[in-house]
N, C-alpha and C positions, 0 to 999 in steps of 0.2 A: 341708693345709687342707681343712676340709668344703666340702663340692658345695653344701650347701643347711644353712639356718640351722638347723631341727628337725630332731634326730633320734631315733630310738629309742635307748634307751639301751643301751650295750655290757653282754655278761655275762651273767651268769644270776641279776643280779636279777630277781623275779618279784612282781608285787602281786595282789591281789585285783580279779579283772575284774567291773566293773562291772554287766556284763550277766547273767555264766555264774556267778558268785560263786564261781570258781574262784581259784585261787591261780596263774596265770599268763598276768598283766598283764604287758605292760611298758610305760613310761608314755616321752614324750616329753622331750629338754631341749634349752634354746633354748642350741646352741656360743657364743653371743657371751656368757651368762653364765656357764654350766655349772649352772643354774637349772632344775628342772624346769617345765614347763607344768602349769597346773591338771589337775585328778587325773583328770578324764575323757578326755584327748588320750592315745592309747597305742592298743597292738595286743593282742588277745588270741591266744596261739600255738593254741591250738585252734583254726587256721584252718576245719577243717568242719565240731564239731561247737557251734561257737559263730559265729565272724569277726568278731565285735566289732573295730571299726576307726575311730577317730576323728583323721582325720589335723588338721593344723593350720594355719591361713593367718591373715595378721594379719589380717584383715580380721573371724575369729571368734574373738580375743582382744580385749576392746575395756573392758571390766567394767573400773572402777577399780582393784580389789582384785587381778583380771589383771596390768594391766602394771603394778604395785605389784610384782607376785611376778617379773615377767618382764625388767623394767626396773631394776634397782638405783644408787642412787648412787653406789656404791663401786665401782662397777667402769665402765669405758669401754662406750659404748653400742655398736661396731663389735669390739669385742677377738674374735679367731678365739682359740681354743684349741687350743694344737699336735696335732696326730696324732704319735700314736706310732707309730713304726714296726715293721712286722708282724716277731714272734719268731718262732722255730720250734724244735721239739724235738730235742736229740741223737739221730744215729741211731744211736748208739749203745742209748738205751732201747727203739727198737724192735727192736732186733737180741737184746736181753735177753725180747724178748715171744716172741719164734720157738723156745715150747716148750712142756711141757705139753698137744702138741693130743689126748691119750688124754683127756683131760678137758675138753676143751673141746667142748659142748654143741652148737655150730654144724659145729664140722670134723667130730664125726660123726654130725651130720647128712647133709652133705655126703658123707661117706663110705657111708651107707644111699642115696643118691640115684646116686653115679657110679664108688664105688670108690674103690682107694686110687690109681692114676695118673693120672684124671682132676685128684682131690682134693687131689694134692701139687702139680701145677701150678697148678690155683687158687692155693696158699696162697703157693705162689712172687710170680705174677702183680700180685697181691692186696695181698701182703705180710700175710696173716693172721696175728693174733695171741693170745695169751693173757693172760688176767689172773686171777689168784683172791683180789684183796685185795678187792673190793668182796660180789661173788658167786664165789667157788668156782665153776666151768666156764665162765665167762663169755669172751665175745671181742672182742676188738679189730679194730677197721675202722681203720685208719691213712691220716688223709687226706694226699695224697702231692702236692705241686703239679706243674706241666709242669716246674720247675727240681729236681726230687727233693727239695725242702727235705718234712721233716715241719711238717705244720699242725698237727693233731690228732689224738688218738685216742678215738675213738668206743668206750666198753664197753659192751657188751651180752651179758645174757644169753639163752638161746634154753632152749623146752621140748624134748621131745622130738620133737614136730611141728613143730620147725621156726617155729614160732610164738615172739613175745617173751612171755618170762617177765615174772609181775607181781608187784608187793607191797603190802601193805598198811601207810599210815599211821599212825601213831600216831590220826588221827581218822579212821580207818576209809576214806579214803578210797584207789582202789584208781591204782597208777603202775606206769607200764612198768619193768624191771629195766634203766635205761638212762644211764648217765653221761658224763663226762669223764677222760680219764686225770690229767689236773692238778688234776681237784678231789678224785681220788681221792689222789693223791699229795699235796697241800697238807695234806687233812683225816690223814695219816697220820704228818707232817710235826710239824703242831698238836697231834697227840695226845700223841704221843712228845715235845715241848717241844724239838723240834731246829730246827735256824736252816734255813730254804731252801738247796737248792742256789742257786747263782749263776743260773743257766741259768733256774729255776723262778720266780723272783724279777722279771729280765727276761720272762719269759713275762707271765706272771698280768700285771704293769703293760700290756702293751699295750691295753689296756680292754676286751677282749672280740672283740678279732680274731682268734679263733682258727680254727673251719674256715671261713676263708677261700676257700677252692678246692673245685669237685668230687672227689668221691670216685673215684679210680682215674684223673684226672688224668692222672696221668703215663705213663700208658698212653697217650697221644695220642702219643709221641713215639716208639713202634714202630713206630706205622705212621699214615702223613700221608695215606694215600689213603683208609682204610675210612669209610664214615660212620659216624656217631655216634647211640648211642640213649639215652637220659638216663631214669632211673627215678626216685622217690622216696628208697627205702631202699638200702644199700650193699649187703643181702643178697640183694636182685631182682637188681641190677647181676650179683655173681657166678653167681648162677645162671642167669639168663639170658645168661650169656657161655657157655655149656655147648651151650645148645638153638639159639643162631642165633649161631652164630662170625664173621660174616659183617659184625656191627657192633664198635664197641669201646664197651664196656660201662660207661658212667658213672653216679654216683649224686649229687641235688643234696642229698640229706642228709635234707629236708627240704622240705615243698609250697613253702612261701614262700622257700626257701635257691636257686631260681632268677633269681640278679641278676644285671643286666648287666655286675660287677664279675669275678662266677663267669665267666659265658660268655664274657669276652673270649680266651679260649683258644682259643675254638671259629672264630674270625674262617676264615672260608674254609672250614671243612667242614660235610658234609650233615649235618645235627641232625634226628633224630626224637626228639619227646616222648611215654614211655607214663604218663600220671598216674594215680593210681591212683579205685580208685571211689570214688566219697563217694553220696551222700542228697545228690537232686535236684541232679546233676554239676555238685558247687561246684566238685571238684578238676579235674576237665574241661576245665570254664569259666573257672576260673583262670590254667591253662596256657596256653589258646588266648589268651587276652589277653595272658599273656606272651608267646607265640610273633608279635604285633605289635609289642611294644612291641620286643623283642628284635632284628626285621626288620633293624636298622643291620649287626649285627654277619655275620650270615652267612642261610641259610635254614633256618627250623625248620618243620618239619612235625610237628603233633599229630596222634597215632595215634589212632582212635576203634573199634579192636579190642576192646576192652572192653567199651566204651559200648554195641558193636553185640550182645553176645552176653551181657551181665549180666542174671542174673535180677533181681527187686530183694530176696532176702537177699544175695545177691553186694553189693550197693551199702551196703545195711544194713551186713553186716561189713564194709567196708572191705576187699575185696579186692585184692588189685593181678594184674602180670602174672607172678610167681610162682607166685601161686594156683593162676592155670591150667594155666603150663605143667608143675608137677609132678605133674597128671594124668597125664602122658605119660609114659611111656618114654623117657629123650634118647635113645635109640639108635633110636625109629623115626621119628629128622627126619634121619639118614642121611644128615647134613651134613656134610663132610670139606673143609676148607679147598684140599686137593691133591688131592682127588676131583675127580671124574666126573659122570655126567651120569644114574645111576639113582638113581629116588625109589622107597623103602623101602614099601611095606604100608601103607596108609592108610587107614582110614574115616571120610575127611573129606569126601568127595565123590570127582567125577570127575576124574582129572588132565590136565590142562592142557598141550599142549607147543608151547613156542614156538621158532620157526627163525628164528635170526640171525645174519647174517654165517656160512652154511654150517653152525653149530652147532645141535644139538638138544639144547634145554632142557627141562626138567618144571619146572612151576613150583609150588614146595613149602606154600610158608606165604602167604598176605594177609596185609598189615602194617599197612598205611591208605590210604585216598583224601580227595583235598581236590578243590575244587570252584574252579575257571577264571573262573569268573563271567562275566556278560551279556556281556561284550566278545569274548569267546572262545566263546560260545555255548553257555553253561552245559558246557563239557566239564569231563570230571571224569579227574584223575589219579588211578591204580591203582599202589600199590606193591608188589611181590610180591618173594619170597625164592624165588631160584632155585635148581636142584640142585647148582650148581657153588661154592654159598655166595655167590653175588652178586645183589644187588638191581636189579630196573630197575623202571622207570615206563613205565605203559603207558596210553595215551589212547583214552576213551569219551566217546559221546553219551550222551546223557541216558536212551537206550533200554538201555544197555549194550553196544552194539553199538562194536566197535572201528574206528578210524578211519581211511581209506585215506590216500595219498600225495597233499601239498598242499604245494608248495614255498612259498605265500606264504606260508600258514597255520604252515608252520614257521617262514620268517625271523620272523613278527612272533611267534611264541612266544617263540622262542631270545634274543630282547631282552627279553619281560617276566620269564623265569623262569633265562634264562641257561643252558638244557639242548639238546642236539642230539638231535634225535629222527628215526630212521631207520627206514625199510623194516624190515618184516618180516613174519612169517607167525606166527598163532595159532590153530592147529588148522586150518592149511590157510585162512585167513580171513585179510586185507590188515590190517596194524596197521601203527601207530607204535609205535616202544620206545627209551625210553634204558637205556642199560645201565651202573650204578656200574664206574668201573673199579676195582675193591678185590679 
């Protein structure tokens, strides 16, 4: 049974948005009829470079000719309309995708980026795959839930940069090379005049449930301790699992594909959010609102790594955190999960070593900082990627200056924020620091 009366509708139908006069609306319909709402209530998926959003409350349905279209006589005014129960795809058809990667556009890329033993454990991890019925070298992102069922398969094709391949519509206008594996399969199905699989049949009927779950998902279930970094796109998730090993590497699919339906997985672990740039940080500001609304399920910190170092074509193109870390070399973030305690050659500034609990840390990467507010005295938390692959939080005043030892000052933190924060030394200087145990 639905949570709430309107919803957007399942699928990949798509209408003409009101605003952007693009072709991807999707418009509201009230569950108790299965009736759409007048044509203006709907989301436009162009969440940045449009956000057209007209959500709906009775209170702005009121027009006769409204609850004429909303209200019917023939049908009960309370009637729910069943949910269908979430399908999922034989893993057998992805076991059929684990081939072909000499032509698959993405793997080598991948392969120009880390090699072939890096690149075959991604595609293990990942479960990377191929497709070439829509696009010839194209790839499959197989979205995987915490229970291993398949949700969905993401196709996509990639340039040579590593960048999504585009096409041109019959009216000129220009779309990512970017599908479903069931719509690719129905329309292949439809063409040849053959009856669905069984399996395919049950799928498609669920209304439009399909990636249901984050991306790499089911990677939470190797390891319960690492925190968690959530990106956009499924392609930043893998390659960012390369350059900080140190998280487990999710992807919500999509800006707006971060629900609380998604994240109930996450109940208990550290959650960082990287969103990617938009013009005038809608996608920023989006997340951080989700990163409240969120607040029931566990703790999400939004990263403002980006934010803080985007030029504004960086925001223009839509960069994410891909962009930047393939500037790098991953070999000089000299991150070893069973490593040590030396940081590699850097021209990032001066290094950092912090002593905790008798250990000698370098502290490799900034990740983000969030701000304590008035009550705490405007201190601000420091998240840092250390040499040993482990993250900690380290506390500053407003000057930047690190914070000495305050036994009340930590009980009453360790209740608002639920972290132990201990003695230590940075750069010979009195700090506090919690340390991820991951």
């Amino acid at each position: 049974m639905s949570e709430y009366r309107y919803i957007l509708e399942k699928g990949n139908k798509k209408q003409v948005c009101p605003q952007c006069g693009k072709k991807r609306f999707v418009r509201f319909i009230d569950t108790c009829t299965g009736e759409y709402l007048p044509g203006d209530y709907g989301r436009c998926d162009r969440e940045v470079n449009c956000g057209y959003f007209h959500k709906p409350d009775t209170a702005a349905i009121h027009s006769p000719s409204d609850i004429k279209r909303i209200y019917t006589a023939t049908k009960p005014a309370f009637r729910r309309l069943p949910v269908k129960q979430a399908a999922y795809i034989p893993f057998n058809i992805l076991k059929q995708s684990r081939k072909g990667y000499e032509d698959n556009t993405f793997v080598q890329y991948l392969l120009r980026l880390f090699g072939s033993a890096i690149t075959e454990n991604l595609i293990k991890s990942y479960q990377i795959g191929s497709s070439n019925s829509r696009w010839p070298g194209a790839c499959i992102f197989w979205f995987i839930d915490v229970s291993a069922n398949v949700r969905a398969g993401q196709v996509k094709l990639f340039d040579d940069n590593g960048h999504t391949a585009r096409y041109s519509t019959s009216e000129g206008e220009k779309r990512s090379c970017t599908t479903w594996l069931h719509s690719i399969l129905k329309y292949n199905h439809e063409l040849r005049g053959e009856l669905f699989p069984e399996w395919l049949t049950t799928y498609l009927n669920q209304g439009g449930n399909y990636a249901d779950c984050l991306y790499g998902e089911h990677l939470l279930q190797k390891d319960s301790i690492k925190p968690v970094a959530i990106v956009e796109a499924p392609a930043t998730a893998i390659v960012a699992s390369v350059y900080l090993p140190a998280f487990t590497w999710l992807a919500a699919g999509s800006l707006s594909y971060l629900t609380a339906d998604r994240c109930k997985v996450l109940s208990g672990r550290q959650v960082y959010l990287f969103p990617d740039l938009s013009k005038n940080s809608t996608a920023y500001s989006l997340w951080s609102r989700k990163a409240k609304e969120l607040a029931g399920i566990t703790t999400f910190t939004v990263s403002n790594l980006l934010e803080k170092n985007a030029t504004a074509i960086d925001r223009l193109n839509g960069l994410d955190l891909r962009d930047y870390l393939t500037r790098f070399d991953h070999k000089l973030f000299g991150i070893n999960q069973k490593e040590t305690n030396t940081l590699p050659p850097s021209d990032n500034g001066p290094v950092y070593m912090l002593s905790v609990n008798g250990e000698q840390l370098a502290i490799v990467r900034f990740i983000s900082q969030s701000l304590l507010g008035p009550r705490f005295n405007d201190y601000i938390i420091g998240t840092f990627m250390l040499s040993n692959a482990k993250v900690c939080d380290l506390l500053f005043d407003e000057s930047g200056s690190t914070i000495p030892m305050n036994d009340d000052f930590l009980e009453t933190i360790r209740g608002r924020i639920g972290k132990d924060f201990i003695p230590a030394k940075l750069d010979g200087n009195n700090c506090l620091v919690h340390v991820n145990k991951c």
